[in-house]
C-alpha positions as CSV (number, residue, x, y, z in Angstrom):
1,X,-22.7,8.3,15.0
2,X,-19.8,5.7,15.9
3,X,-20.3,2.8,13.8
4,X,-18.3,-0.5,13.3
5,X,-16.5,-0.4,9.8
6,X,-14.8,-3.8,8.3
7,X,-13.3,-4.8,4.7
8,X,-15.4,-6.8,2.6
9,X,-13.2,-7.0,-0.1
10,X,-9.8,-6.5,-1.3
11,X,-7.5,-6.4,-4.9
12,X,-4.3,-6.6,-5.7
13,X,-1.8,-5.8,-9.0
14,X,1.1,-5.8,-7.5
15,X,5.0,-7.0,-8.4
16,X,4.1,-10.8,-6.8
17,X,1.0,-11.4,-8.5
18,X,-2.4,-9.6,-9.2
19,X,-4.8,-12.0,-7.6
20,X,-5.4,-12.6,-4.0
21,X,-4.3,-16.2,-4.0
22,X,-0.8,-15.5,-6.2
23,X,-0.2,-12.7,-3.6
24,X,-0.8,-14.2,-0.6
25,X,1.5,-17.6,-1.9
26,X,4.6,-15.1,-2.3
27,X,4.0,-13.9,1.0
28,X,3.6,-16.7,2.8
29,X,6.9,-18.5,0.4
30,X,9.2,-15.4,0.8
31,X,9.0,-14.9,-3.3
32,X,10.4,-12.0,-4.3
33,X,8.5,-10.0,-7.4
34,X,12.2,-7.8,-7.6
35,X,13.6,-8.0,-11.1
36,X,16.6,-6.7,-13.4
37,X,15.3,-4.2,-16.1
38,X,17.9,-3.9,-18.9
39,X,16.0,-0.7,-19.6
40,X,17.5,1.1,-16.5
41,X,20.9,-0.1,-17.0
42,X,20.4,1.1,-20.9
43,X,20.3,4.5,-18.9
44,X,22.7,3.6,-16.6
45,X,21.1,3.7,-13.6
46,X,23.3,2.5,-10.7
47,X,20.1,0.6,-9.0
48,X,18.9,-1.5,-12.1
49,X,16.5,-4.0,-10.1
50,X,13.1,-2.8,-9.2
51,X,9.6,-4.9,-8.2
52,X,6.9,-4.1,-11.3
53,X,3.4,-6.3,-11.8
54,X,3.7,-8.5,-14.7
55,X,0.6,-7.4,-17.2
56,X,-0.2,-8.8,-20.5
57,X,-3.2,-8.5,-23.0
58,X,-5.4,-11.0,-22.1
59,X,-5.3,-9.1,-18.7
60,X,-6.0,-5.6,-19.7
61,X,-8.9,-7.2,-22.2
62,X,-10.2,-8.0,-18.9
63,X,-10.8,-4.7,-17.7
64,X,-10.5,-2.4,-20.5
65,X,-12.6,-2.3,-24.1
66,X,-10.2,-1.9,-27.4
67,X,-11.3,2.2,-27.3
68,X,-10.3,2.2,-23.9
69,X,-6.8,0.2,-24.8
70,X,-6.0,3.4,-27.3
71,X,-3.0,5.1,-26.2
72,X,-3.7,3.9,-22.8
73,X,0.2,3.9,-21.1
74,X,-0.6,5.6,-17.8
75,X,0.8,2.4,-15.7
76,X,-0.4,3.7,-12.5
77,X,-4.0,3.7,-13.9
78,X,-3.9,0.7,-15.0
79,X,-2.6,-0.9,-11.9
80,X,-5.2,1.1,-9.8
81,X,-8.2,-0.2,-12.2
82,X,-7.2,-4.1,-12.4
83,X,-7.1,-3.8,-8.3
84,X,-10.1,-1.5,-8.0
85,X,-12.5,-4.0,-9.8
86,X,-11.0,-7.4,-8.5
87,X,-11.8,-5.7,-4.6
88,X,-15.3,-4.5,-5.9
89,X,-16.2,-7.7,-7.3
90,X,-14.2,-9.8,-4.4
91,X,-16.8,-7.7,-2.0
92,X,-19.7,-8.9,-3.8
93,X,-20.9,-5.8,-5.0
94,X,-21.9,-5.3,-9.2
95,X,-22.0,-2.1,-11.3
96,X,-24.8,-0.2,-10.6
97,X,-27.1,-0.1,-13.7
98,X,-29.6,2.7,-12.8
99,X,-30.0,6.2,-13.9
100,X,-29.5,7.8,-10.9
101,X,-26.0,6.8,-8.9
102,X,-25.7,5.0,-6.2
103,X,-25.7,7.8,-3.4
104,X,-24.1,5.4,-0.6
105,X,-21.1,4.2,-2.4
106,X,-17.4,6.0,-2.9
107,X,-14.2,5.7,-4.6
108,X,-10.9,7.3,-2.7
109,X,-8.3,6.1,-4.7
110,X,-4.5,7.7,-4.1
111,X,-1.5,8.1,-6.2
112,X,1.6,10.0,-5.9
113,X,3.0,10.5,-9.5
114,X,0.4,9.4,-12.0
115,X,0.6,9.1,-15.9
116,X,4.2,10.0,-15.6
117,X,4.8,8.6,-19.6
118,X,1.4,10.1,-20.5
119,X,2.7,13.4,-19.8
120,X,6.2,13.3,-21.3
121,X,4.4,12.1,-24.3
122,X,2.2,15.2,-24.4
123,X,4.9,17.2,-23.2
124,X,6.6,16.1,-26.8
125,X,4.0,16.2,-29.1
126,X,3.0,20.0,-27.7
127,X,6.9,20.7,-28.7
128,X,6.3,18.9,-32.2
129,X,3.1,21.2,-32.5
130,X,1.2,17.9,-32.4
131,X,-1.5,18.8,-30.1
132,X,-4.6,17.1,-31.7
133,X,-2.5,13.8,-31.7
134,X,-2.7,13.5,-28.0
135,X,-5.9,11.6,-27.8
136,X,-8.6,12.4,-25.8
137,X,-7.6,10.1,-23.0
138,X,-4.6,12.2,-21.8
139,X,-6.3,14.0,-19.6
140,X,-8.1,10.9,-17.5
141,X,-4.1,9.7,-17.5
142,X,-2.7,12.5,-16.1
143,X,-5.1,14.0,-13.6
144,X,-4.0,13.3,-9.8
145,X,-7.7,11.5,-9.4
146,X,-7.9,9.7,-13.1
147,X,-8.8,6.2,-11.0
148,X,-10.8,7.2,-8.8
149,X,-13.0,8.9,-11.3
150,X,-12.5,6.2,-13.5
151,X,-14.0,3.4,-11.7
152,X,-16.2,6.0,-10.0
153,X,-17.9,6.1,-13.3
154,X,-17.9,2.4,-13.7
155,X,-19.5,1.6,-10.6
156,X,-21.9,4.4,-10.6
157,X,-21.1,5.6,-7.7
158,X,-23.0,8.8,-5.7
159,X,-21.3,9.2,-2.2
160,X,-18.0,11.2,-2.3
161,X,-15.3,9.9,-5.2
162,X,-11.7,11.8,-4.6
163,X,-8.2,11.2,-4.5
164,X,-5.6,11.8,-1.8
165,X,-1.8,12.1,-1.7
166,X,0.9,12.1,1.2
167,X,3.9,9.8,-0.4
168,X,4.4,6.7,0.8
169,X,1.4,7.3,3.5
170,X,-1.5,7.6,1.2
171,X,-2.7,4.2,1.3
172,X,-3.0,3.4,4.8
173,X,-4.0,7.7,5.2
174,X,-6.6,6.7,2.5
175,X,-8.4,3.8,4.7
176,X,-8.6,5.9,8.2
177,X,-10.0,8.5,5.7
178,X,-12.9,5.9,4.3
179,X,-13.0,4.9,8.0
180,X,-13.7,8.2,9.7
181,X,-16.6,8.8,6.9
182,X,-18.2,5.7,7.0
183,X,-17.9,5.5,11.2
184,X,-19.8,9.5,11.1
185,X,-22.5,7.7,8.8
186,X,-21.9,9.6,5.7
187,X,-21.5,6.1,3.4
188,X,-22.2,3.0,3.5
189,X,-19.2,2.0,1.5
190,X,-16.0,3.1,0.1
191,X,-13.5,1.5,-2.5
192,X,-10.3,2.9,-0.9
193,X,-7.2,2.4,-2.6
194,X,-3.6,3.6,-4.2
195,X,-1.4,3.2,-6.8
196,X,2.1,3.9,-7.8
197,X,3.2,4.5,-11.3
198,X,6.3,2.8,-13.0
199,X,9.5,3.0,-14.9
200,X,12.8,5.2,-15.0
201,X,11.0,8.6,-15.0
202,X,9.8,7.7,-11.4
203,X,12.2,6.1,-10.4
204,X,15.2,8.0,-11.4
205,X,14.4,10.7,-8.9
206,X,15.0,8.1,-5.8
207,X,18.2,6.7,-8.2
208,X,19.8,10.2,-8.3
209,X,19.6,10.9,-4.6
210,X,21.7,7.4,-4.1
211,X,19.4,5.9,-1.9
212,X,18.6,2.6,-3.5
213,X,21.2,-0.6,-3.7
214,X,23.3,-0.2,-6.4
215,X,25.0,-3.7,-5.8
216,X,22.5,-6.2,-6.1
217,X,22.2,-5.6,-10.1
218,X,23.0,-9.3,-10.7
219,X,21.1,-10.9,-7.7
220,X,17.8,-8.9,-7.5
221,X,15.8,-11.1,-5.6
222,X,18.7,-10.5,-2.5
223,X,18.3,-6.6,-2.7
224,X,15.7,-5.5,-0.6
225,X,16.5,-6.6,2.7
226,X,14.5,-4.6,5.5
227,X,15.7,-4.6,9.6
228,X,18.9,-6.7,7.8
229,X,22.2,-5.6,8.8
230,X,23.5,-5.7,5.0
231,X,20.5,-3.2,4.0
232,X,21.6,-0.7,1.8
233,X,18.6,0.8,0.7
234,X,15.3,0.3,-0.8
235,X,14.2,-1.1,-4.1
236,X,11.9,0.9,-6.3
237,X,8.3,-0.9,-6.7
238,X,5.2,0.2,-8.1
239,X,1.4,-1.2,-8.3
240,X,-1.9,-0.8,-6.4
241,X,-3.8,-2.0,-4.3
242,X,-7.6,-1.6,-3.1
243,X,-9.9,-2.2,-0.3
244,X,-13.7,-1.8,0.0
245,X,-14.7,-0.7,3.3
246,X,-18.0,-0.8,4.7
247,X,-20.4,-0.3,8.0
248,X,-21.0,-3.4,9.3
249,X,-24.6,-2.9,9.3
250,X,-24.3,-3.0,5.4
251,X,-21.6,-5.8,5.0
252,X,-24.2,-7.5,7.5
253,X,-27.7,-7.3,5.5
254,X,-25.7,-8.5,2.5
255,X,-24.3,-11.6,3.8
256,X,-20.9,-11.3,2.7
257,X,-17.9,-12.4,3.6
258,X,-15.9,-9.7,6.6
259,X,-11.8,-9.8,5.8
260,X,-11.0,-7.7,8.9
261,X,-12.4,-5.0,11.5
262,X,-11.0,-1.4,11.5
263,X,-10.7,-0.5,14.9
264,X,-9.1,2.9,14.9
265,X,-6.4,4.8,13.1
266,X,-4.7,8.0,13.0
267,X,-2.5,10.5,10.8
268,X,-0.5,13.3,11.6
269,X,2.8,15.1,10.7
270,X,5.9,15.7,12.3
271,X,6.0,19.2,10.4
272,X,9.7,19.1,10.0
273,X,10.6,19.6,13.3
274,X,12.7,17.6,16.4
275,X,14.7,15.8,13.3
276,X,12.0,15.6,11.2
277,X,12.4,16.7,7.2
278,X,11.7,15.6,4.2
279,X,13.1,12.4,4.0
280,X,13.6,11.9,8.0
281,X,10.9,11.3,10.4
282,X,9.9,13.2,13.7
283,X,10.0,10.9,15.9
284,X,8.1,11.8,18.5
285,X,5.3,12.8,15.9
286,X,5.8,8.9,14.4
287,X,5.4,7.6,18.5
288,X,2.9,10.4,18.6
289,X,0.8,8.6,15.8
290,X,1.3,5.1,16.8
291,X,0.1,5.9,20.6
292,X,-2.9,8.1,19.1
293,X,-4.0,5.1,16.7
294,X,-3.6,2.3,19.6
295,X,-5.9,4.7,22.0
296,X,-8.5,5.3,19.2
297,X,-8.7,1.7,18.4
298,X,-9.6,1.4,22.6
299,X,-7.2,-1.8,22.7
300,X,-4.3,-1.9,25.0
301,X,-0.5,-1.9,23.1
302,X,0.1,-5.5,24.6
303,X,-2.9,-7.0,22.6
304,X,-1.2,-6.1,19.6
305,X,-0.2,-9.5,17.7
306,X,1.8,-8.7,14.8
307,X,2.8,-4.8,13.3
308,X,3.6,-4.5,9.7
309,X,6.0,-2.1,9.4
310,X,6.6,0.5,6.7
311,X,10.7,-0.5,7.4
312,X,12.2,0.2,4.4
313,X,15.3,-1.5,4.2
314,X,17.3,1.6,5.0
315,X,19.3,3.1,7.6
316,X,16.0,4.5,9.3
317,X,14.4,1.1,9.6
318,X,16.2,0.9,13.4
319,X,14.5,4.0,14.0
320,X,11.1,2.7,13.7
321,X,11.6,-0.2,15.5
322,X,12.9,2.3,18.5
323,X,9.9,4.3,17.7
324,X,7.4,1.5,17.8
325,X,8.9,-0.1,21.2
326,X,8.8,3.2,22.5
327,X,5.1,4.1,21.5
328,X,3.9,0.6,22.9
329,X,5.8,0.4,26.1
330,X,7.0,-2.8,24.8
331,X,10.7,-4.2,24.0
332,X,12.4,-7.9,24.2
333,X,10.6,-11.0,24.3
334,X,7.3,-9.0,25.2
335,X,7.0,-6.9,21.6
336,X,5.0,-8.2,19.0
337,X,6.1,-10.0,15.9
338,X,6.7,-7.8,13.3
339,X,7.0,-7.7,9.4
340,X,7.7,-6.0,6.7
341,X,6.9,-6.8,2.9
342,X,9.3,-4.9,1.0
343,X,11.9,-7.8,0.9
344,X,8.7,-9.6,-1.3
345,X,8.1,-6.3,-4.1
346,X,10.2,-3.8,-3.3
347,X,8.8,0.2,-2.2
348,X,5.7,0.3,-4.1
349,X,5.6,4.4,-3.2
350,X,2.0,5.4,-2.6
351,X,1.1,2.2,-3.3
352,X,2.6,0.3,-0.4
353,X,0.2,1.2,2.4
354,X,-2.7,-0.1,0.3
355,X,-0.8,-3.0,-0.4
356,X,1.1,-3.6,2.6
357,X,-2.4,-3.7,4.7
358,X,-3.9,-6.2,2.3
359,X,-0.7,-8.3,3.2
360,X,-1.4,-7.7,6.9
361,X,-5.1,-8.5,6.2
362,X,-4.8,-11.4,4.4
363,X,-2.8,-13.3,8.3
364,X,-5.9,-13.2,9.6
365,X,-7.5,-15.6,6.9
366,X,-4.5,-17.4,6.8
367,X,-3.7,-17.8,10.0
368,X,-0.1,-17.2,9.5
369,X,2.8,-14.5,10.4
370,X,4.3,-14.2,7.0
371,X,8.0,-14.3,7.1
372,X,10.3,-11.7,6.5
373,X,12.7,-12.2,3.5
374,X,16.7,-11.4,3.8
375,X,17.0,-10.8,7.5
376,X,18.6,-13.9,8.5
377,X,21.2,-11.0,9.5
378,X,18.6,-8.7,12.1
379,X,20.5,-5.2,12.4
380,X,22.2,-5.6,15.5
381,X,20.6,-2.0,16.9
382,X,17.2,-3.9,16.4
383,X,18.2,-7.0,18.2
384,X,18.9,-4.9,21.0
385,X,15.4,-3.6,21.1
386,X,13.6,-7.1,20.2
387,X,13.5,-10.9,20.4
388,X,15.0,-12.4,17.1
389,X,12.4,-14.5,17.2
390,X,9.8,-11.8,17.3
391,X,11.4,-11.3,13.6
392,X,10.6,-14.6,11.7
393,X,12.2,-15.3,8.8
394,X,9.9,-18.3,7.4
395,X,6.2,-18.0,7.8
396,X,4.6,-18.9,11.3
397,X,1.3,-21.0,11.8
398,X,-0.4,-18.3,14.3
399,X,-4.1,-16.7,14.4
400,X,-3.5,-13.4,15.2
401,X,-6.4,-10.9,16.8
402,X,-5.1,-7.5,16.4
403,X,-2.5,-6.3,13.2
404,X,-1.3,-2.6,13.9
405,X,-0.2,-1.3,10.2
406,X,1.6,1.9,9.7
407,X,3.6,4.0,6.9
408,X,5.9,7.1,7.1
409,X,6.2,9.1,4.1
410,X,8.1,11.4,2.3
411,X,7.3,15.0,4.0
412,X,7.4,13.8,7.4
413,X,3.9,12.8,7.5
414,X,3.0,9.5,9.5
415,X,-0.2,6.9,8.9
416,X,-1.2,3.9,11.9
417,X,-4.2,1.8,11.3
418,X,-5.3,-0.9,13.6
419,X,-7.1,-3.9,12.2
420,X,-8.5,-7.1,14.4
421,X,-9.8,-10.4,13.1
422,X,-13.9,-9.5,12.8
423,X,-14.6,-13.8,12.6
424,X,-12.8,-14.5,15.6
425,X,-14.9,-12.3,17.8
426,X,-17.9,-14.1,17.0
């Protein structure tokens, strides 16, 4: 089978607001969600800044009953669950409420570290010989695929409910996943979506290897400044994201409202080789991925409107840019605009490809480029490659037709997602 597969619905929790219509105001504004936390200087961290959804009680009484709330303190599930219910109810779609599941329905929610405080509170009441104090929620909190079986369970879902994880590339690897099952006709619909945990014992990994600013402690909001020339690394963030996608045949027959159109997508790895490690991407694997995903979408590279970079606000992001014009064929005034969101919240981890295509998503309904925020100063190796203008630093009344999204994570391993504007084809 080859069928058409849109998004009918979409969530957010995320450092810049945990609705739709906060989170698409910040981007649109340039509002940054990047905060001082006196908790990491009380550690002394040298980066003390980092991007983290604001949540209070009357928030979590919206999603979770008071049994639920009991030693619940697994961030990353909690993020995943606010998102995962605002994009099932934002597609239209209620808890099923029969016996038997519903067998066309899924749940493939990522995460890279999740439950991260859940398990160093185990971890202490285990050495306390404490063991029956731990709850019986620890495990749900600390198991790679506690969200997706979560809200599996809540919705009822039958078709396949799993988890992935590659980095910083699971949410964007995540979607072509849901896309490739729904397109062969093996569900109808999936909630597709990732999360990233918070706090120190996450971020202290990043903090250690000296790759985040360590100089904006007092101006937080100026930190994260991807394709700037002043960039000197990027800010931690954390949150979720989520996504239901869906055949068009069943978005269709329910009369609900299409976001986007996935046209194509494709993952692969530059398996440490050609310059490729751990931290540094193959290139050739990253143009590799980005040609792969244009040719699967069946669009040609000039039709591209806008890319939304991964561009992290470090040394690498002139990389990617050389690696996109390269991939496309395009450079100077002819390349597309481009943006990237992690001036706005910071790296969200495994949850920026989820959140960072919801971003993307969200230009179509807008009818906007959304700016990017602290490059008034474009990296002079970028400006060789592109227009300034093609880089806009305040938001841009434009209907674009075809977003390209990608992400490049930790491990070498490369995600590109192409996404046109479903209404306009109409």
């Amino acid at each position: 089978m080859d069928r058409r597969v849109v998004i009918t619905g979409m969530g957010v929790c995320s450092p810049i607001g945990n609705d739709l219509e906060r989170f698409s105001k910040a981007l649109q504004d340039g509002i940054s969600g990047i905060r001082f936390h006196p908790e990491l200087a009380e550690l002394k961290f040298g980066c003390q800044i980092a991007g983290k959804p604001v949540i209070n009680n009357n928030l979590l009484n919206n999603y979770f009953t008071p049994l639920e709330l009991r030693n619940l303190n697994a961030t990353g599930l909690i993020y995943g669950v606010i998102a995962g219910c605002d994009a099932w109810n934002d597609a239209g779609l209620s808890v099923h409420q029969e016996d038997e599941p519903d067998w066309d329905s899924g749940i493939l929610f990522g995460a890279g570290i999740l439950g991260v405080d859940k398990f160093r509170e185990a971890i202490y009441k285990v050495d306390q010989q404490e063991v029956r104090r731990l709850g019986s929620t620890t495990v749900i909190q600390t198991m790679a695929s506690g969200i997706s079986a979560y809200l599996g369970g809540r919705m009822g879902c039958g078709n396949q409910v799993t988890t992935n994880s590659s980095a910083c590339t699971t949410g964007t690897e995540g979607l072509i996943m849901a896309y490739d099952r729904i397109q062969a006709g093996k569900a109808e619909r999936i909630l597709v979506g990732s999360a990233s945990d918070s706090g120190p014992y996450v971020w202290g990994g990043f903090d250690a290897m000296r790759i985040l600013p360590r100089k904006y402690n007092s101006d937080p909001e100026k930190a994260s400044r991807p394709m700037s020339a002043t960039a000197s690394g990027f800010v931690p963030g954390s949150g979720a994201g989520a996504l239901v996608v869906e055949s068009l045949e069943s978005a269709l027959s329910r009369g609900v409202r299409i976001y986007a159109e996935i046209l194509g997508g494709f993952v692969n790895s530059g398996g440490h080789r050609s310059g490729g490690s751990m931290t540094s991407p193959n290139s050739t694997a990253v143009q590799r991925c980005i040609g792969q995903a244009v040719h699967s979408a069946g669009i040609k590279a000039e039709s591209i409107d806008v890319i939304n970079g991964h561009l992290t606000a470090t040394s690498k992001d002139a990389v990617e840019i050389q690696n996109w014009s390269a991939a496309l064929g395009l450079k100077g005034a002819d390349f597309p605009f481009i943006n990237a969101f992690k001036g706005h919240m910071g790296h969200c981890l495994a949850a920026s490809g989820s959140l960072e295509s919801i971003g993307a998503i969200l230009q179509f309904r807008d009818q906007q480029i959304f700016a990017n925020v602290n490059c008034e100063d474009l990296h002079p190796e970028i400006s060789k490659i592109i227009a300034s203008e093609k880089v806009p630093i305040q938001s841009l009344p434009y209907s674009p037709k075809i977003i390209a999204k990608a992400s490049f994570g930790f491990g070498d391993v490369n995600a590109c997602i192409i996404f046109s504007d479903y209404n306009a084809q109409r």
